[in-house]
Structure formats: C-alpha cells, structure tokens
C-alpha positions in Angstrom: 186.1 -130.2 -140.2 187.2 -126.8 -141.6 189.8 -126.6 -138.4 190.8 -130.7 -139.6 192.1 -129.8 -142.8 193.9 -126.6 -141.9 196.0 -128.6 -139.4 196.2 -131.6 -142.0 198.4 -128.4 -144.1 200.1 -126.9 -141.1 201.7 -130.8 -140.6 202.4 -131.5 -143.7 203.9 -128.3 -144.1 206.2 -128.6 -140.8 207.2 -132.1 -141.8 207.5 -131.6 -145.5 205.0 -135.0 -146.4 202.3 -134.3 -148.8 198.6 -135.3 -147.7 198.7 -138.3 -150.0 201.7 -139.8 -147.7 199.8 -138.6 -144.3 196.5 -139.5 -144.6 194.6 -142.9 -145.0 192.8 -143.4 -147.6 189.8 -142.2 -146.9 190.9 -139.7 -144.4 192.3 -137.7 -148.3 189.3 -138.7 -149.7 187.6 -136.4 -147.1 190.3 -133.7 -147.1 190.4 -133.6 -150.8 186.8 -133.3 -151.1 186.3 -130.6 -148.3 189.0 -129.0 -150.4 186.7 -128.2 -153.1 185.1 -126.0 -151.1 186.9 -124.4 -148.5 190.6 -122.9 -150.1 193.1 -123.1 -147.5 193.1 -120.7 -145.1 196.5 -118.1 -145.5 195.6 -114.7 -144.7 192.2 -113.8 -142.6 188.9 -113.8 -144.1 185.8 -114.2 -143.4 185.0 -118.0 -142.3 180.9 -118.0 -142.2 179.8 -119.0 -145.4 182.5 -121.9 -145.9 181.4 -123.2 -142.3 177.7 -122.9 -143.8 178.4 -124.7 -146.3 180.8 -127.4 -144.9 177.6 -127.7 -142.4 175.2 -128.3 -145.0 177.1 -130.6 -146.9 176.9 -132.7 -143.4 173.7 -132.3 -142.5 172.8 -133.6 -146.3 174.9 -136.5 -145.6 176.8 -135.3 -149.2 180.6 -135.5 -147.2 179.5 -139.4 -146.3 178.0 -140.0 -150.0 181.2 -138.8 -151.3 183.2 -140.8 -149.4 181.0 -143.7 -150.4 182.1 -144.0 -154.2 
C-alpha cells in the first residue's frame, strides 16, 4: 500500500493532475487516509515502522472501516 501511494505522487507529479482528479472516489479516500500516516517518501529513511503500522492498520481491518464512513 505504502509502494501504491508513492506511485499515486510520482503520476500525478509527471502529469501535473492532483489526486482528487486521478483517483476514484474511494481509491483518495484510501490514499488520503494512508496519508495520515505515512508522509511521502522524498529523501531515504527508514521504512519499518510506517510498513508496521500500515500492516496493522490492515490486519485490524481500520483502512476498510475508514473507507466504510
């Protein structure tokens, strides 16, 4: 998922669209939540505890509850 968003930038940024004009609706609901937590990636760092926490918050089922109101 972490991978998903950072290419939903890297397009928008090569064809100069935000998300809200790329994505369905719920497709940004997802990126925009999963934005919360994970900052977009622009100089390297240290990935574990985002992808921790991205995989907690599917293992939870919080990413489908939030998509659910």
């Amino acid at each position: 998922m972490i991978l998903a968003i950072q290419a939903i930038d890297i397009r928008c940024s090569i064809q100069k669209i935000t998300p809200e004009k790329a994505l369905g609706k719920k497709t940004l609901e997802a990126y925009k939540y999963l934005r919360r937590f994970v900052p977009k990636l622009e100089k390297d760092r240290i990935l574990f505890p985002e992808i921790e926490l991205i995989a907690e918050k599917a293992r939870d089922g919080s990413i489908i509850e939030a998509l659910k109101e």
